[in-house]
MOPAC internal coordinates of N, CA, C and O (Angstrom, degrees):
PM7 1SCF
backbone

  N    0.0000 0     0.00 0     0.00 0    0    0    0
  C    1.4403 1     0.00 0     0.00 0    1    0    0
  C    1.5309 1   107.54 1     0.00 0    2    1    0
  O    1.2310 1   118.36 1   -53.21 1    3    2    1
  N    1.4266 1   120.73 1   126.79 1    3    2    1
  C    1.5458 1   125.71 1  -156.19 1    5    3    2
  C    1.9647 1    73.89 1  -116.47 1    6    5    3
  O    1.2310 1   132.59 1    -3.89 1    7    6    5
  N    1.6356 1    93.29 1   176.11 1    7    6    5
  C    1.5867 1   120.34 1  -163.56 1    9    7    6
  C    1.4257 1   103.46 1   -83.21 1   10    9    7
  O    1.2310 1   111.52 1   165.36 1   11   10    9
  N    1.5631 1   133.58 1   -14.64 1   11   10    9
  C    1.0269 1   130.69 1   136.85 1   13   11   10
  C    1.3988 1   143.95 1   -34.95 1   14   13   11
  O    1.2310 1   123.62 1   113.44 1   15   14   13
  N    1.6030 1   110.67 1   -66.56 1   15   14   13
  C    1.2029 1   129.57 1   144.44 1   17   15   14
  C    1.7727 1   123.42 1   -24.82 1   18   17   15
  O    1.2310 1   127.22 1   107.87 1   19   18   17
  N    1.2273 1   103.71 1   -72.13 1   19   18   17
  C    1.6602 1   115.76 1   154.64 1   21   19   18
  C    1.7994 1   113.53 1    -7.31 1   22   21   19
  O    1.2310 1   139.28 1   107.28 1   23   22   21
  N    1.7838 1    80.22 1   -72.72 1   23   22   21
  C    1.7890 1    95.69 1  -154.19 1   25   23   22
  C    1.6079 1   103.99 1   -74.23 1   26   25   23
  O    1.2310 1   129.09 1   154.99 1   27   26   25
  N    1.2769 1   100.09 1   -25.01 1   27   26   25
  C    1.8490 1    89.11 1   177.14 1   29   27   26
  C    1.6922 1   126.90 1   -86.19 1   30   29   27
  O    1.2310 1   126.17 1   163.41 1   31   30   29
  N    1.8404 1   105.75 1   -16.59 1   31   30   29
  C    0.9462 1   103.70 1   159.71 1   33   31   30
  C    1.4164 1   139.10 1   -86.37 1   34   33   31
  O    1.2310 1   122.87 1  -179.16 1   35   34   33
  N    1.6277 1   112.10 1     0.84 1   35   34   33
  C    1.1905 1   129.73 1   168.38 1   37   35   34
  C    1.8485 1   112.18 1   -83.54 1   38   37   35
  O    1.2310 1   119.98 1   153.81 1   39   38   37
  N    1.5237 1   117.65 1   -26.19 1   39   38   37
  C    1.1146 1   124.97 1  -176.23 1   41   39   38
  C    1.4548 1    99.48 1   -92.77 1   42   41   39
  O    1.2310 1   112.60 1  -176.22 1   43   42   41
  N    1.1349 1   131.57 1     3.78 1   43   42   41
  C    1.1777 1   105.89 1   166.99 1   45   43   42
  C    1.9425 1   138.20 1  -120.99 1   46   45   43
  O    1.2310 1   131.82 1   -37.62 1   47   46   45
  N    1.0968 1    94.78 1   142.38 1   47   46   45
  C    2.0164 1   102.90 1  -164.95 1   49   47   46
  C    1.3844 1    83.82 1   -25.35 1   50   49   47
  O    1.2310 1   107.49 1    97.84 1   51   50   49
  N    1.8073 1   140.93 1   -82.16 1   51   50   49
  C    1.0829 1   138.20 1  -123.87 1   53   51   50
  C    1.4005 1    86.21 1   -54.08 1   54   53   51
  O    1.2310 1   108.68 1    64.66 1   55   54   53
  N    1.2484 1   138.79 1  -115.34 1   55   54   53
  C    0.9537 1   151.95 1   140.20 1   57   55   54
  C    1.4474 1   116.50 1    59.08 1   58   57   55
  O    1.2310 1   117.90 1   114.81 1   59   58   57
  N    1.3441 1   121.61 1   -65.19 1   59   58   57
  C    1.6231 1   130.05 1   168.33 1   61   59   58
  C    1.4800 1   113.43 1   -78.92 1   62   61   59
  O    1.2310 1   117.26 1   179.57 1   63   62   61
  N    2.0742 1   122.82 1    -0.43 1   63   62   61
  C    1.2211 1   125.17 1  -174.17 1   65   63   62
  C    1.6002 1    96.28 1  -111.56 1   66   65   63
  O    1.2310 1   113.28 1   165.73 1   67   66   65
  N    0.7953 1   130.31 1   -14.27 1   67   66   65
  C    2.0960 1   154.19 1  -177.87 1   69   67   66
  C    1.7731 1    84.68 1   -79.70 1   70   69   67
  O    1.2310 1   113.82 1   122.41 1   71   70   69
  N    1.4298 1   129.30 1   -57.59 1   71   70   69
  C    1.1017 1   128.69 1  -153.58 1   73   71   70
  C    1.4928 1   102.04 1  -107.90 1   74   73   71
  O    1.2310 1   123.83 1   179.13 1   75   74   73
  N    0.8672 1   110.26 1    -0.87 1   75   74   73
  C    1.7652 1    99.69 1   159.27 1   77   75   74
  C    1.3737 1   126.21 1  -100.99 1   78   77   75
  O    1.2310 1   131.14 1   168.35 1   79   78   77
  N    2.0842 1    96.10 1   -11.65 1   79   78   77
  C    1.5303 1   105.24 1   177.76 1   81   79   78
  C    1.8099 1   103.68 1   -80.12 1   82   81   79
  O    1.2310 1   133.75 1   137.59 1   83   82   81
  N    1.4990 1    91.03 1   -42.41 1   83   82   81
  C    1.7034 1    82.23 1  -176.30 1   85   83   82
  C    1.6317 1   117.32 1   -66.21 1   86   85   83
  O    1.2310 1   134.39 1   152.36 1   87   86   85
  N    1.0128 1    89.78 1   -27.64 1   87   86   85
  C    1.8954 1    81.85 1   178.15 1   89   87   86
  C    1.7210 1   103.26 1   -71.27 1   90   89   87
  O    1.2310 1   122.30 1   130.21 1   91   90   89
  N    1.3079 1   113.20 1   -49.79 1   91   90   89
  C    1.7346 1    93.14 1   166.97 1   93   91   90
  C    1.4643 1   128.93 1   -60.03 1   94   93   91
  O    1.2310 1   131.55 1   154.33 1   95   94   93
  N    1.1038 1    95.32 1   -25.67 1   95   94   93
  C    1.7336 1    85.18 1   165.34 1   97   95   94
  C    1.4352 1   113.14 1   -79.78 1   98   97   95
  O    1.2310 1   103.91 1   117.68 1   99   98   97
  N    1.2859 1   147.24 1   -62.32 1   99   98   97
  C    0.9870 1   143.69 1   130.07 1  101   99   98
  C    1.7770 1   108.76 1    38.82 1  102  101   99
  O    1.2310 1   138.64 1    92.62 1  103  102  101
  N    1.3857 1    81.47 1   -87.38 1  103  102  101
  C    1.8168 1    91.11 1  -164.77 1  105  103  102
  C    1.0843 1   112.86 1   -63.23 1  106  105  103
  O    1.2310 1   123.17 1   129.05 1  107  106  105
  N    1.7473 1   111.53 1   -50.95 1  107  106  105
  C    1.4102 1   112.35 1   172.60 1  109  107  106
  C    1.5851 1   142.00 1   -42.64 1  110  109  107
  O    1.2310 1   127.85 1   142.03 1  111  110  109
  N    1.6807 1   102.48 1   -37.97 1  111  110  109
  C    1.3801 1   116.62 1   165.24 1  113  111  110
  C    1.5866 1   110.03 1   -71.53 1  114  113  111
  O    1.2310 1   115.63 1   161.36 1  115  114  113
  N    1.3592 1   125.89 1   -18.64 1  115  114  113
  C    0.9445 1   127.37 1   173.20 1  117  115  114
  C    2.1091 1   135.18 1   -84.62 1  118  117  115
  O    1.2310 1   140.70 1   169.90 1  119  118  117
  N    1.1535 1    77.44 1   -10.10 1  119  118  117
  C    1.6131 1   115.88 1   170.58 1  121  119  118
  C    1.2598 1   111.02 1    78.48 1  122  121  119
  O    1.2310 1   116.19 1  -146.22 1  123  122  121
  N    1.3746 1   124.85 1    33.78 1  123  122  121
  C    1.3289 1   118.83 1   158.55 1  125  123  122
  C    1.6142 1   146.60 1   -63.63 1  126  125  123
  O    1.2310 1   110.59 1   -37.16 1  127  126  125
  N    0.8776 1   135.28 1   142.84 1  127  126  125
  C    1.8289 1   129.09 1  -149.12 1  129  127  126
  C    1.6300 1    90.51 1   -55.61 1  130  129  127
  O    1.2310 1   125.92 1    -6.93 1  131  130  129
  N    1.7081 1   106.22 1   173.07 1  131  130  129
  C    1.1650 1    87.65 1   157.00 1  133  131  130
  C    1.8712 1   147.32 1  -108.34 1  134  133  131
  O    1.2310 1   136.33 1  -168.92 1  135  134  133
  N    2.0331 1    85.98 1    11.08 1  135  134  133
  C    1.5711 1    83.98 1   149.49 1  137  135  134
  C    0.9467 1   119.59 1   -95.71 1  138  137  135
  O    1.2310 1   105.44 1  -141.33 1  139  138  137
  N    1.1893 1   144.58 1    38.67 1  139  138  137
  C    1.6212 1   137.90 1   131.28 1  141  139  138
  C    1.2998 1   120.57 1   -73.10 1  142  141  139
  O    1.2310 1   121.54 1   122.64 1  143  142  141
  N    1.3342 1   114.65 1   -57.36 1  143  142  141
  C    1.7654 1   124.08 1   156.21 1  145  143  142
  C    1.5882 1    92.84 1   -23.06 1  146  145  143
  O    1.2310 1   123.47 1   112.64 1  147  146  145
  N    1.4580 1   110.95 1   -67.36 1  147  146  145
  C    1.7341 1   115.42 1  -146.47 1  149  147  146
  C    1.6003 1   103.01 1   -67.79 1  150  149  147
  O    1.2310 1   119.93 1   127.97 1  151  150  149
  N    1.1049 1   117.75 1   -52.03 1  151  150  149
  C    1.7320 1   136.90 1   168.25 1  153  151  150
  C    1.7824 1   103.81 1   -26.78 1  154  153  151
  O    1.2310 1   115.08 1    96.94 1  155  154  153
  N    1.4077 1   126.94 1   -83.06 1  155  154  153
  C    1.2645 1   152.88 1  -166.52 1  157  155  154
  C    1.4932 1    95.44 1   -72.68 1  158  157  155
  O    1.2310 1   114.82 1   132.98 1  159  158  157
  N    1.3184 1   127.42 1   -47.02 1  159  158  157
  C    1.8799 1   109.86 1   167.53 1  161  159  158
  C    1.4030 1   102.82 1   -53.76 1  162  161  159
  O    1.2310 1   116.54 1   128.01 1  163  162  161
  N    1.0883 1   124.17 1   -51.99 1  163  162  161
  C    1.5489 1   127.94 1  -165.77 1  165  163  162
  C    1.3359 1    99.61 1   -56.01 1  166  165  163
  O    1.2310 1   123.55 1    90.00 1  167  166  165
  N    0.8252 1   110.79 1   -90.00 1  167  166  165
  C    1.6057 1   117.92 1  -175.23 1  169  167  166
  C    1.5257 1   116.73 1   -24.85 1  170  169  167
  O    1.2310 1   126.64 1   121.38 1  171  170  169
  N    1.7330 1   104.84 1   -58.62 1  171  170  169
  C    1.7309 1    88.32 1  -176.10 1  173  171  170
  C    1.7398 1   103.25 1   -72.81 1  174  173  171
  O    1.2310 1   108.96 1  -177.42 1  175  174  173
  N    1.4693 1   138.27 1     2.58 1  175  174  173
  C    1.4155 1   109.49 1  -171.79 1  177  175  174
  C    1.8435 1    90.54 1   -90.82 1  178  177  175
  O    1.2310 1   113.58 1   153.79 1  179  178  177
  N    1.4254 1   129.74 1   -26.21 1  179  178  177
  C    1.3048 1   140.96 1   172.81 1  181  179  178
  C    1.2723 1   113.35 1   -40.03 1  182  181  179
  O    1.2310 1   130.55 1   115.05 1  183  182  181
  N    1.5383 1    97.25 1   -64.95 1  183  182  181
  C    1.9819 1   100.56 1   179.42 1  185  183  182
  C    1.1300 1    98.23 1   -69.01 1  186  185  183
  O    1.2310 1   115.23 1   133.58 1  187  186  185
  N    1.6422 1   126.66 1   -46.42 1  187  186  185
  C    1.8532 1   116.57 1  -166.54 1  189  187  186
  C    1.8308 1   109.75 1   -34.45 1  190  189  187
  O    1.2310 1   125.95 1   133.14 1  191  190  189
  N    1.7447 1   106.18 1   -46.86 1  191  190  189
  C    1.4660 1   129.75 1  -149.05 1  193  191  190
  C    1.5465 1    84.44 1   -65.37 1  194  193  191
  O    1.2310 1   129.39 1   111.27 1  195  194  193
  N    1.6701 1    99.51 1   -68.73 1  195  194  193
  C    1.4020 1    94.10 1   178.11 1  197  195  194
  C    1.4241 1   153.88 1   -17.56 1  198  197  195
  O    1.2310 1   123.47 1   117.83 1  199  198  197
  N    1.5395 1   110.95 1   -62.17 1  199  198  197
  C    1.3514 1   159.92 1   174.17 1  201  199  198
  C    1.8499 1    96.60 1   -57.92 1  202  201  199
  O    1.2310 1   125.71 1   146.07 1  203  202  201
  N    1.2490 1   106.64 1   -33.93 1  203  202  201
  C    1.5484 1   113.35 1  -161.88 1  205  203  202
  C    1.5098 1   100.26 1   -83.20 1  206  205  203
  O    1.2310 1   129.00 1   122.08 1  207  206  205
  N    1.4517 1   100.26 1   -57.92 1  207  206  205
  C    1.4445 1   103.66 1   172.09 1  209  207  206
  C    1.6441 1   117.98 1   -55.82 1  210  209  207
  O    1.2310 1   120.03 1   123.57 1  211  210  209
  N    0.7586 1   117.55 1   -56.43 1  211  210  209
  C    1.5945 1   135.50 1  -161.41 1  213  211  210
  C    2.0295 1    82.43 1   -61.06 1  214  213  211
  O    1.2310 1   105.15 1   151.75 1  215  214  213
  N    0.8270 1   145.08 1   -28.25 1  215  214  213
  C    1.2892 1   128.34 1  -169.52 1  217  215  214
  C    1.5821 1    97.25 1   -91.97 1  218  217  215
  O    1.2310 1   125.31 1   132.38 1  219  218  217
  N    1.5489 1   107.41 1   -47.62 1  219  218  217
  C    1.3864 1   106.15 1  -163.61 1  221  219  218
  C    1.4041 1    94.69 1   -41.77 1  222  221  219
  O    1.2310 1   126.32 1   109.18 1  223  222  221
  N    1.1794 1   105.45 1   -70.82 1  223  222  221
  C    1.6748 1   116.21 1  -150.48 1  225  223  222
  C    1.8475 1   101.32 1   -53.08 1  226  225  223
  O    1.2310 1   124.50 1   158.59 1  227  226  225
  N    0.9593 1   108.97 1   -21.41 1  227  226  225
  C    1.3874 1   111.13 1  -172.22 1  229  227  226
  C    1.9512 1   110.87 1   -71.12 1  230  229  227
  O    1.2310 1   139.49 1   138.78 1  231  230  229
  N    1.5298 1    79.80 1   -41.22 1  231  230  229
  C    1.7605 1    94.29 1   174.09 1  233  231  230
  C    1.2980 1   128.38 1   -61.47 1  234  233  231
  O    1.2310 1   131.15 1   150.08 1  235  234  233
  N    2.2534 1    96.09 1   -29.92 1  235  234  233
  C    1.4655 1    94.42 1  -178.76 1  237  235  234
  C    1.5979 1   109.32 1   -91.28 1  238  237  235
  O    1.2310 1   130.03 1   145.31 1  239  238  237
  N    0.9655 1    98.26 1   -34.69 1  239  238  237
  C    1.5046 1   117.84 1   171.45 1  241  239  238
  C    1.3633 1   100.09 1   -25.72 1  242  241  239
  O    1.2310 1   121.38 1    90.27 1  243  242  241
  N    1.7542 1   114.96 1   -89.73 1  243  242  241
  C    1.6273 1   115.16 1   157.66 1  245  243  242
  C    1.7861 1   132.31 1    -8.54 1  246  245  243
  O    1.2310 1   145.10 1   120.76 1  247  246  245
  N    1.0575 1    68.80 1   -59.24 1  247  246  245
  C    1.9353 1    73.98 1  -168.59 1  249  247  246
  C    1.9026 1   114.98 1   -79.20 1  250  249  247
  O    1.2310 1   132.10 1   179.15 1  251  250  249
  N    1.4218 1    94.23 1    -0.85 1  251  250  249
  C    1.3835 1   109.00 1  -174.27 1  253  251  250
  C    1.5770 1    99.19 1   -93.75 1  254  253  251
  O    1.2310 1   132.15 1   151.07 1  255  254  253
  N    1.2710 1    94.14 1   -28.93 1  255  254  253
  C    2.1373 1   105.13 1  -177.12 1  257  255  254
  C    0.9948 1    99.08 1   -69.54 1  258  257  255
  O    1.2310 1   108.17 1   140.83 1  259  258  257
  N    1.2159 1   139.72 1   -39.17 1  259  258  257
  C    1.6381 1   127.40 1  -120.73 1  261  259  258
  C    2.1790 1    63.42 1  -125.24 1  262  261  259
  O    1.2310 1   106.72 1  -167.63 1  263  262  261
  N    0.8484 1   142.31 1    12.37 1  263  262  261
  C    1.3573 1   119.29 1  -177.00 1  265  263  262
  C    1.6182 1    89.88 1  -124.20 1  266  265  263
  O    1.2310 1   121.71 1   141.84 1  267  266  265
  N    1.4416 1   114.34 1   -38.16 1  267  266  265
  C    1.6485 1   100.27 1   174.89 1  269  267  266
  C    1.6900 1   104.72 1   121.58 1  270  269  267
  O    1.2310 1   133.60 1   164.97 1  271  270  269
  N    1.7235 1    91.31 1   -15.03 1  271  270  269
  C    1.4396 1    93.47 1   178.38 1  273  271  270
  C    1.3872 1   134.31 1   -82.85 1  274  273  271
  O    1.2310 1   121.43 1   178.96 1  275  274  273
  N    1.5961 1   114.87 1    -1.04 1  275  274  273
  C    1.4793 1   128.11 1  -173.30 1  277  275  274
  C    1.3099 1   101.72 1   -85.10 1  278  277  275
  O    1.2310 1   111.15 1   156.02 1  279  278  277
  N    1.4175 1   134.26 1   -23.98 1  279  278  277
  C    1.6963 1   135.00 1  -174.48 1  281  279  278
  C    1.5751 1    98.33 1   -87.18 1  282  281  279
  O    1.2310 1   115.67 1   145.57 1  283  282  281
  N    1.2796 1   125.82 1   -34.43 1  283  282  281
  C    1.4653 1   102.92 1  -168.76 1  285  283  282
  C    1.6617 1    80.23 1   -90.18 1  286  285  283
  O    1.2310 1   112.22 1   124.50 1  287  286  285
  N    1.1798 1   132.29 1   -55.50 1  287  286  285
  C    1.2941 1   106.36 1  -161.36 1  289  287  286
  C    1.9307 1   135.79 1   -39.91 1  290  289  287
  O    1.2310 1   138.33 1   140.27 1  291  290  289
  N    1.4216 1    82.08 1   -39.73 1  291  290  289
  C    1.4158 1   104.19 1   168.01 1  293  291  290
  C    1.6383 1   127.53 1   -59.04 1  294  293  291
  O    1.2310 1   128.79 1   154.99 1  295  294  293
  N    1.5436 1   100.66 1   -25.01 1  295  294  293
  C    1.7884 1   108.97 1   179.55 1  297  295  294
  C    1.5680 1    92.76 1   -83.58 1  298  297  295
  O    1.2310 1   126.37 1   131.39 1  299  298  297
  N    1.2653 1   105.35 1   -48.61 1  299  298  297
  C    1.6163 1    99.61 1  -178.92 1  301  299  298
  C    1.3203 1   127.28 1   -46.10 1  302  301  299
  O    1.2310 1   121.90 1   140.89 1  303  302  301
  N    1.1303 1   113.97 1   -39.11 1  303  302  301
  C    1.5862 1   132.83 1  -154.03 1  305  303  302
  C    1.9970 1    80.46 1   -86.43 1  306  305  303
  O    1.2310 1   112.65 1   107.35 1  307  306  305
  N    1.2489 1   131.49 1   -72.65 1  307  306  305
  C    1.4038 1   132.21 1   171.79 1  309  307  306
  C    1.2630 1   121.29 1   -16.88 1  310  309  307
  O    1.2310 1   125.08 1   159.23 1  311  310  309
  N    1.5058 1   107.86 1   -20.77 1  311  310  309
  C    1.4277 1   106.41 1  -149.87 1  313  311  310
  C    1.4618 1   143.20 1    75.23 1  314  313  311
  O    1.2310 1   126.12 1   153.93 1  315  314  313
  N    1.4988 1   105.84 1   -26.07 1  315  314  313
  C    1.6456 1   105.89 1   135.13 1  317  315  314
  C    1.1228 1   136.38 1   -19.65 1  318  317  315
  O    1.2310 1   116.38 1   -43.86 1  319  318  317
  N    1.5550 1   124.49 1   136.14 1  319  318  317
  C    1.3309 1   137.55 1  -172.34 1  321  319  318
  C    1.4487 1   113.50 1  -128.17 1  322  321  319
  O    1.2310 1   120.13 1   -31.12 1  323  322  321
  N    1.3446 1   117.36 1   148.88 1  323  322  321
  C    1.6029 1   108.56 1  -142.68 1  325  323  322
  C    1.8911 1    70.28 1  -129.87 1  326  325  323
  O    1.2310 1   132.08 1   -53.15 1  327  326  325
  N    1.6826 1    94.28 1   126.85 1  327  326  325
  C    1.5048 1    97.38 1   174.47 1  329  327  326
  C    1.5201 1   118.06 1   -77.17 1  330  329  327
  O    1.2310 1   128.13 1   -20.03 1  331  330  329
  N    1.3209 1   101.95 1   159.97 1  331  330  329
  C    1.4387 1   106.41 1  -159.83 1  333  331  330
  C    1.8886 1   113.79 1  -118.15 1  334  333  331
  O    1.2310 1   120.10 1   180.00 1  335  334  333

């Protein structure tokens, strides 16, 4: 498993929804209230969301560099004007 692999299985819903079930099961078999269950679901689908985004954009971000399109986009977006 290469660092690719990694980053897409961390970016993705299945993945952070697999791990919010096992931690509720987890607790529950373990007899914890059920705002603790409710607390710790919350939280990991929060960071999951997080974590999800924060890669995407990182991926497009990347692939936007390596194409040439993240520098003009960025002058544009400034309001910069790219002489002609």
């Amino acid at each position: 498993m290469n660092k690719n692999d990694i980053l897409r299985k961390l970016s993705s819903r299945k993945f952070w929804a697999l791990l919010a079930a096992l931690a509720t099961s987890v607790l529950t078999a373990s007899g914890a209230g059920d705002n603790t269950v409710l607390h710790v679901t919350g939280v990991i689908g929060a960071v999951g969301a997080c974590v999800a985004y924060m890669l995407a954009e990182g991926i497009s971000d990347a692939a936007n560099r390596v194409n040439g399109d993240l520098a003009d986009s960025a002058r544009n977006s400034d309001g910069d004007k790219t002489e002609q």
